[in-house]
C-alpha positions as CSV (number, residue, x, y, z in Angstrom):
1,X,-9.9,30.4,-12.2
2,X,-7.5,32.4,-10.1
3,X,-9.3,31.8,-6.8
4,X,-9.4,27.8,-7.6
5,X,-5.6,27.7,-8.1
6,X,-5.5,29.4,-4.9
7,X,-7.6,26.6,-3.1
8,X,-5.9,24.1,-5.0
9,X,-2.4,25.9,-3.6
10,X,-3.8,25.7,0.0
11,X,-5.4,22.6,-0.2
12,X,-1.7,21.0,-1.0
13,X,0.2,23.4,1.3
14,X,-2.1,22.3,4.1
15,X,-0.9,18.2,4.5
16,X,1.4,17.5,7.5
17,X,5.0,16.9,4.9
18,X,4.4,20.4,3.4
19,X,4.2,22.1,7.0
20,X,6.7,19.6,8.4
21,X,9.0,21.2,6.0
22,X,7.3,24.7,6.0
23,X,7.8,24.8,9.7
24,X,11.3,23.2,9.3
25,X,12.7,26.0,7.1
26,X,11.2,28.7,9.5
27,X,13.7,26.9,12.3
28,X,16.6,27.0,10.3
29,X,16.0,30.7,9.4
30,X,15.7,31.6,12.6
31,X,19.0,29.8,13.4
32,X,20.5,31.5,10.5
33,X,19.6,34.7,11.5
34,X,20.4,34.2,15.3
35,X,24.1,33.2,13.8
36,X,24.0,36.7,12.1
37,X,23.3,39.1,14.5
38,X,25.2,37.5,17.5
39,X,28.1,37.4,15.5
40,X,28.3,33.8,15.6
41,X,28.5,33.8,19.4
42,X,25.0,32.2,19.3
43,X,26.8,29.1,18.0
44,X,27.7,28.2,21.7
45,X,24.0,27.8,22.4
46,X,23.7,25.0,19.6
47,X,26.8,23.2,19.5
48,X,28.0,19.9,21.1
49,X,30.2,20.2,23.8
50,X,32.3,23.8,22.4
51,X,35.3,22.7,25.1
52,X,36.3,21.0,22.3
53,X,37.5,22.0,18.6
54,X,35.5,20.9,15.2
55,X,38.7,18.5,14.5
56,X,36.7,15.3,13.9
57,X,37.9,14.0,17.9
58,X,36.2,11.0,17.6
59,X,37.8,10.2,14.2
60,X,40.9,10.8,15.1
61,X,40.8,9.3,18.4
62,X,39.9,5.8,17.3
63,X,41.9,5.5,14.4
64,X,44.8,6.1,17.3
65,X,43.7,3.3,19.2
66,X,42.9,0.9,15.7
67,X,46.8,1.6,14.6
68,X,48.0,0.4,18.0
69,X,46.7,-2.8,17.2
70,X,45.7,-3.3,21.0
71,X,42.6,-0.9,21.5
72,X,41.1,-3.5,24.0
73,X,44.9,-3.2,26.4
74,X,43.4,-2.6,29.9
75,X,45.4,1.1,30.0
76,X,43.2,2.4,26.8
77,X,40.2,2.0,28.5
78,X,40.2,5.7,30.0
79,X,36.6,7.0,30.0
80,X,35.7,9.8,30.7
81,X,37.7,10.6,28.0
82,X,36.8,10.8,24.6
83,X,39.3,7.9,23.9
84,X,37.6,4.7,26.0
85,X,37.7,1.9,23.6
86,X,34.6,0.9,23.3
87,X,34.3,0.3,20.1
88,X,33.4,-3.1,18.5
89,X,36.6,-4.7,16.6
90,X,34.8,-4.7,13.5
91,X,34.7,-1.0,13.7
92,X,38.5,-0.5,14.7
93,X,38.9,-2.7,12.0
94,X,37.6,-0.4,9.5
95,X,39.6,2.5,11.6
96,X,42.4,0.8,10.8
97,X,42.6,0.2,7.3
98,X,41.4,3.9,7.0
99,X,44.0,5.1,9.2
100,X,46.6,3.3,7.1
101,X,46.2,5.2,4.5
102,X,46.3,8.7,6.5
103,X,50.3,9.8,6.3
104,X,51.5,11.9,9.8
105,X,53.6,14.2,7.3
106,X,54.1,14.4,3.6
107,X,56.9,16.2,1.9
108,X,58.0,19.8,1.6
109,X,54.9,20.0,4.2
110,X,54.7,21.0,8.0
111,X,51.0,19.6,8.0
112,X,50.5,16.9,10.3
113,X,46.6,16.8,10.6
114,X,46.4,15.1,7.8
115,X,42.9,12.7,9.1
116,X,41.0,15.8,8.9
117,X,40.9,15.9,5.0
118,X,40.1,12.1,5.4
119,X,37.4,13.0,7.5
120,X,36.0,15.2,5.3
121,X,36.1,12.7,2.2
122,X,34.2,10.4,4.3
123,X,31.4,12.5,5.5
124,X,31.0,13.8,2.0
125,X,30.3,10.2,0.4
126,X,28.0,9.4,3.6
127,X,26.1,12.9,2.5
128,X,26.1,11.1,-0.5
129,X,24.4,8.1,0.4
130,X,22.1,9.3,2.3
131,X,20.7,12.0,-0.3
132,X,20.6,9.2,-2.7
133,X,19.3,6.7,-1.0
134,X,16.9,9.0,1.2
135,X,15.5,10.2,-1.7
136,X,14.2,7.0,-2.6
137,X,11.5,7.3,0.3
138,X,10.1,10.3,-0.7
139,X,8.4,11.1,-4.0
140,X,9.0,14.9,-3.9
141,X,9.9,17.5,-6.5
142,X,13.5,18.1,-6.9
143,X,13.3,21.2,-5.4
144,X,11.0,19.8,-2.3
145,X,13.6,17.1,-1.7
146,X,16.6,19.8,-1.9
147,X,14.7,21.9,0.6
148,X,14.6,18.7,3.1
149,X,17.8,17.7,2.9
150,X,19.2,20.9,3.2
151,X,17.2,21.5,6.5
152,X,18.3,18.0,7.5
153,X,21.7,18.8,7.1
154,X,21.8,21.9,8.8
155,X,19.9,20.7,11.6
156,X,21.9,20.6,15.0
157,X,22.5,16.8,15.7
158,X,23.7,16.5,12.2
159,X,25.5,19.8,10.9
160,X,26.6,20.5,14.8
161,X,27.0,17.4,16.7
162,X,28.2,15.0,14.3
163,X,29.6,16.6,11.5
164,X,31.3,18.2,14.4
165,X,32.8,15.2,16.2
166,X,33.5,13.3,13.0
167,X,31.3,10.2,15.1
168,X,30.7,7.3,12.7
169,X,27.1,7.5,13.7
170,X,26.9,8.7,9.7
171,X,28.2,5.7,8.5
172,X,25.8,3.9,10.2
173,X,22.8,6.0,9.3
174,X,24.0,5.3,5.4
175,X,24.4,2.0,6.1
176,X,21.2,1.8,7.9
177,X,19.3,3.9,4.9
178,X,20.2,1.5,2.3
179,X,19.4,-1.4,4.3
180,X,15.6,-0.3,4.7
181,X,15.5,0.9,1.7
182,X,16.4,-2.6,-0.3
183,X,14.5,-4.5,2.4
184,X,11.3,-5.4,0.3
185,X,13.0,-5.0,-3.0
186,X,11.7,-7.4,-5.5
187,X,15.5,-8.1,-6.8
188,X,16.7,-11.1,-4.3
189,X,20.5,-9.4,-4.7
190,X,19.7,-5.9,-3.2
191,X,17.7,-7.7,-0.2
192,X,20.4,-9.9,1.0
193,X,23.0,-6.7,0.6
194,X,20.0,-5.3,2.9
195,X,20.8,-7.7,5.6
196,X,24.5,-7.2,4.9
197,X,24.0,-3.5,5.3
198,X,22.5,-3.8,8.6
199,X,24.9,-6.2,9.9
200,X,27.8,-3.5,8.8
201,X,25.8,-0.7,11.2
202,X,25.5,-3.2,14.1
203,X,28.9,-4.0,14.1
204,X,29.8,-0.7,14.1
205,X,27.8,0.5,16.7
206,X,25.5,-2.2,18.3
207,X,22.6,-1.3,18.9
208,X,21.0,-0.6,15.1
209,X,20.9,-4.6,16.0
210,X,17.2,-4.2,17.4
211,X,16.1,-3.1,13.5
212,X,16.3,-6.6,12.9
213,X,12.8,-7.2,15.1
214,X,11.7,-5.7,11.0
215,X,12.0,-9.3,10.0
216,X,10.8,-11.1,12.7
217,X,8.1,-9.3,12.6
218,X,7.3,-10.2,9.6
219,X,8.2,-13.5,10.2
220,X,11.1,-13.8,7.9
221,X,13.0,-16.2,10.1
222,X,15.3,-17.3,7.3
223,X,16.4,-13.8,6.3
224,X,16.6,-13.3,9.8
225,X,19.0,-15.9,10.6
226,X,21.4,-15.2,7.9
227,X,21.3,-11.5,9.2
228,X,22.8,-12.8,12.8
229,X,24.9,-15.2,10.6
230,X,26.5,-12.2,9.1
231,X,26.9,-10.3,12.2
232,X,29.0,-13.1,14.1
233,X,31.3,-13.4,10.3
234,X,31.6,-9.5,11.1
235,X,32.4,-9.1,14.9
236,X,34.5,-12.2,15.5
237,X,37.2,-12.4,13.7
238,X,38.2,-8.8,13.9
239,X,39.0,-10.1,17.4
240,X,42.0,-12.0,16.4
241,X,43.3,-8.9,14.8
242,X,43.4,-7.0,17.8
243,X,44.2,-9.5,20.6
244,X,42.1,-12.3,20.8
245,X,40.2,-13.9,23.4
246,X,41.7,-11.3,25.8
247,X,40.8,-9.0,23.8
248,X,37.2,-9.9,23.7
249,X,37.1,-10.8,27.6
250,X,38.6,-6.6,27.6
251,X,36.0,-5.7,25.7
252,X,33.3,-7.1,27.6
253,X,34.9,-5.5,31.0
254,X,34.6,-2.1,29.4
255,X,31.2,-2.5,28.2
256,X,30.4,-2.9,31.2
257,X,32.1,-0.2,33.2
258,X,30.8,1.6,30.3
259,X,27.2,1.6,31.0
260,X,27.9,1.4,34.5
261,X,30.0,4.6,34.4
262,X,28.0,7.3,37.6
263,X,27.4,10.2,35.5
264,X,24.3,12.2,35.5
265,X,23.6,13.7,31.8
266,X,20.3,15.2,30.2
267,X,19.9,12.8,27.3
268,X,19.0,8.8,28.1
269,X,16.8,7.7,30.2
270,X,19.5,6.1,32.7
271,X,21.3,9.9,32.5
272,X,17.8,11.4,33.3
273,X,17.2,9.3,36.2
274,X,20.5,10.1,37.6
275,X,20.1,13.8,36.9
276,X,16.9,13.4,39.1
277,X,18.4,11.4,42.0
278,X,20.9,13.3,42.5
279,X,19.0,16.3,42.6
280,X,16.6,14.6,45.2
281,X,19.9,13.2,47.2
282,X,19.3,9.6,47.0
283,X,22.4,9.6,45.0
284,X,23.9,8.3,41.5
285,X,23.8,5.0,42.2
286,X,20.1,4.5,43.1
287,X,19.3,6.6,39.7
288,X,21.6,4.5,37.8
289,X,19.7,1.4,38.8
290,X,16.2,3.1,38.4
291,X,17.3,4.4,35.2
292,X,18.1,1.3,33.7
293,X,15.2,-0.8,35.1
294,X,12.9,2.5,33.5
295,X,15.4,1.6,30.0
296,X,14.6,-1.9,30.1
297,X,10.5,-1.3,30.5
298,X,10.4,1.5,27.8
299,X,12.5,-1.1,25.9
300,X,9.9,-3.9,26.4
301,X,6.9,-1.5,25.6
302,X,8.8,-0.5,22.3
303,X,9.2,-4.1,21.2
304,X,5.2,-4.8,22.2
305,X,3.9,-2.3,20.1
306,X,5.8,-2.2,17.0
307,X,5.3,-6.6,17.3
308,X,1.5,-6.1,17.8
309,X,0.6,-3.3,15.5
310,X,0.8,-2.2,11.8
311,X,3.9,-1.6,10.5
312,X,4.4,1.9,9.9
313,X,6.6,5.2,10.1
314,X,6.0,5.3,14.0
315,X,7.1,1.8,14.2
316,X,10.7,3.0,12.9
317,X,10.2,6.0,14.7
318,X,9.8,4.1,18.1
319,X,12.8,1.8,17.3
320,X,15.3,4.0,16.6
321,X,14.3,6.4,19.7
322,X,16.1,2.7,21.0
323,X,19.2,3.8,19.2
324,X,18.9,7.2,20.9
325,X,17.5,6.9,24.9
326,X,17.9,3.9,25.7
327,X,22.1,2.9,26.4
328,X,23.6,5.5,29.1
329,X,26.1,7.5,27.4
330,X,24.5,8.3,24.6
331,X,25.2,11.6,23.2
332,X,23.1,13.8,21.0
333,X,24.1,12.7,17.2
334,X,22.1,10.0,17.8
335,X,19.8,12.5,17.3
336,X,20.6,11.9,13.3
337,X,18.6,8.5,13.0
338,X,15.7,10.4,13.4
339,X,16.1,10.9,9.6
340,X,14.8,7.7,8.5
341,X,11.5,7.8,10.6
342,X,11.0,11.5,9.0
343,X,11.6,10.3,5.5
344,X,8.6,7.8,6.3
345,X,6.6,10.6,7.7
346,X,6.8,12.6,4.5
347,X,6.2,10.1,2.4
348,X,3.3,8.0,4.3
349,X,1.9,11.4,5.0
350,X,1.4,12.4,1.6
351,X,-0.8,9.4,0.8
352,X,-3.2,9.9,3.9
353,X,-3.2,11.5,7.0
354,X,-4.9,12.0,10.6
355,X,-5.0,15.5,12.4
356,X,-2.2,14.4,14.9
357,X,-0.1,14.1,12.0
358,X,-0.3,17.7,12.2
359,X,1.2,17.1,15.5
360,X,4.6,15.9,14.5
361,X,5.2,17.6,11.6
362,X,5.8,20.8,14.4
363,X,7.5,18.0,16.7
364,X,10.2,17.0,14.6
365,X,11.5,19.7,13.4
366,X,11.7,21.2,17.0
367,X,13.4,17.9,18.5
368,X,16.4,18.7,15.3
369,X,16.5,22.2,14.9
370,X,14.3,24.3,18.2
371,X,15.6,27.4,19.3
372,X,17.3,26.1,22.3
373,X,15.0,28.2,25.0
374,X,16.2,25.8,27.6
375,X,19.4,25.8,28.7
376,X,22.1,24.8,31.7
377,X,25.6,25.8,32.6
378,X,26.8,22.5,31.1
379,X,28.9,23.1,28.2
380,X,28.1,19.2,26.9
381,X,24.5,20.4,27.5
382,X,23.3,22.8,24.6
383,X,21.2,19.7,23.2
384,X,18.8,20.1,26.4
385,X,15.7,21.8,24.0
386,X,16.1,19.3,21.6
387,X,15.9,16.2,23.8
388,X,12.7,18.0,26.2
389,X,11.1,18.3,22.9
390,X,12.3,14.7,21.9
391,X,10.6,13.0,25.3
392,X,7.5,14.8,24.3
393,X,7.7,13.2,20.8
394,X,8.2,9.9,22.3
395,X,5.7,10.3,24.8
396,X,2.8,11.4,21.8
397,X,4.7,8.4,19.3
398,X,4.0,5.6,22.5
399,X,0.5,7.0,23.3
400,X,-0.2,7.1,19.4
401,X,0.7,3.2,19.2
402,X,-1.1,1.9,22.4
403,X,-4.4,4.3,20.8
404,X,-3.7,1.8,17.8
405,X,-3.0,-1.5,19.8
406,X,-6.4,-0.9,21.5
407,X,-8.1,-0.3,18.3
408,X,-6.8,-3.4,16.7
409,X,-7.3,-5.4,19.6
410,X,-11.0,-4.6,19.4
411,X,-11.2,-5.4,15.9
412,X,-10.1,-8.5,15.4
413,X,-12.2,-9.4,19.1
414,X,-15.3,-8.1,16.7
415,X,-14.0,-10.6,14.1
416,X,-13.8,-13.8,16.3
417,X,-16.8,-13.2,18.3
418,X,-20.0,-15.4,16.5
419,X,-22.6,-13.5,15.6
């Protein structure tokens, strides 16, 4: 009896969710512990960008330029700072009724960083949501799911980049959550909030807009055109609130400088290219313009395989690596839309697996939480481990889908050709 309730143990240990989270644990601990006995000083090695303080800088900085009700004013366009406004309106929108409600002193009270406790209300709630809803991918025991999403939590894009920055990339991954989640639901209600929800994320940060390929792909053109109906009811008007047609000429112009801006960093594929040029000497520039002509074909392959195979949790997994590599400038809590294809992964996993699944479940939880063996004297650079094992993850996820393109191509020629 004893020894068949240890094969029975083993025999449900050994499935790729259980070591994906086995193996996730062990990478916290050894976080933890690395914390301990440097003394914290090991937090430099794991942190985005420590020039900077935990004060919630990108909350604070855009709820600046929302309240001046011109955040699209040529002079407020200052990148490299922190403070470009490049925003869409609908999100300065949302800044500003938020930072309308933040005082910049209260009585009897010499406080006059008042947005942090805001700050920290909102990422509470977005904690929230995404517990709830995340939890409605995954059929775990409680204590299972309270295991994941405390390793998810602590993990370094979420606990240490964004939580850090106060970045509204966790609105958007709630947002983004619930929108999958009530995509298919039966209740004709919670699906059209779904394409509300998604239209919400996309107006505040763009580009969760390729997530919509979901319902052309499965050919839900009607669905599909209310979600870009929604989207235009979302990003237009804001404009008039904060300029106008200048405005939205303004915004264009920095978009543009944005993603034109020469500087090499270690996580896109433009930013990698540019690393590499200049390196080699044939300068930003040139890398630039590799780099984006590599983004566009990696961006083409994406939308190939995820239109002309099944739909699964490598499908999401592939698109939101979009949200994550793809645009130059963007900075590791991106890192945190990785949830959603993980959540997939455990529960798709647990209902059948292959051996490479085995594969992953040590990939992802190096790419959020891998002792950071890798390292440059960069100070913006201490995600460098997590993105070299994030390239090999996308480099196994687009090998994994072409393997699967081939194999249904060869079927369904088995199918049409007459016996």
């Amino acid at each position: 009896m004893l020894e068949r309730k240890r094969g029975r143990f083993f025999k449900e240990a050994c499935v790729p969710s259980n070591v994906f989270l086995l193996f996730f644990g062990a990478n916290i601990l050894v976080m933890l512990v690395a914390l301990f006995v440097s003394g914290g000083s090991f937090l430099g090695d794991i942190v985005w960008d420590g020039r900077h303080a935990p004060d919630g800088v990108d909350f604070r900085s855009h709820i600046g330029l929302a309240l001046s009700r011109n955040p699209y004013a040529p002079d407020k366009f200052y990148y490299p700072s922190a403070d470009g406004a490049v925003f869409s309106p609908f999100s300065y929108f949302i800044y500003y009724i938020i930072g309308r409600m933040i005082p910049s002193a209260i009585k009897d009270s010499g406080v006059s960083n008042w947005d942090r406790l805001y700050l920290d209300i909102l990422e509470c709630l977005n904690v929230c949501v995404i517990v709830l809803a995340g939890r409605k991918y995954v059929e775990k025991r409680t204590w299972v799911l309270l295991a994941l999403f405390a390793c998810i939590i602590l993990s370094h894009p979420f606990s240490f980049a964004v939580i850090k920055a106060g970045n509204s990339t966790l609105w958007v991954l709630s947002l983004l959550l619930m929108s999958l989640h009530m995509r298919n639901s039966e209740n004709k209600l919670y699906r059209e909030l779904s394409l509300v929800f998604l239209a919400m994320a996309a107006c505040l940060k763009m580009t969760p807009a390729v997530l919509g390929l979901l319902w052309l792909k499965e050919k839900r053109y009607k669905e599909a055109f209310r979600l870009v109906l929604y989207g235009l009811v979302l990003f237009v008007p804001p404009f008039f609130f904060f300029g106008g047609l200048p405005a939205a000429r303004n915004y264009l112009t920095f978009l543009h400088l944005y993603s034109g801006h020469l500087q090499a960093r270690p996580e896109t594929i433009p930013g990698v290219c540019m690393e590499l040029a200049d390196v080699l000497g044939f300068g930003l520039e040139k890398g630039l313009l590799f780099g984006k002509a590599l983004a566009f074909l990696y961006f083409a392959v994406v939308l190939g395989l995820v239109c002309f195979t099944k739909l699964n949790w490598k499908s999401y997994a592939l698109l939101v690596t979009l949200l994550m590599i793809l645009v130059n400038h963007t900075y590791p809590y991106t890192m945190i839309y990785l949830v959603i294809p993980v959540l997939l992964f455990v529960r798709e996993t647990d209902l059948g697996f292959r051996r490479l699944d085995f594969v992953y479940a040590f990939l992802f939880p190096l790419v959020l939480a891998g002792y950071p063996f890798l390292k440059i004297d960069w100070p913006t650079a201490t995600f460098i481990t997590n993105y070299f094992w994030l390239y090999i993850t996308v480099f196994v996820l687009v090998a994994d889908k072409c393997s699967e393109f081939i194999k249904c191509r060869r079927a369904s020629t088995r199918t049409l050709t007459p016996r």
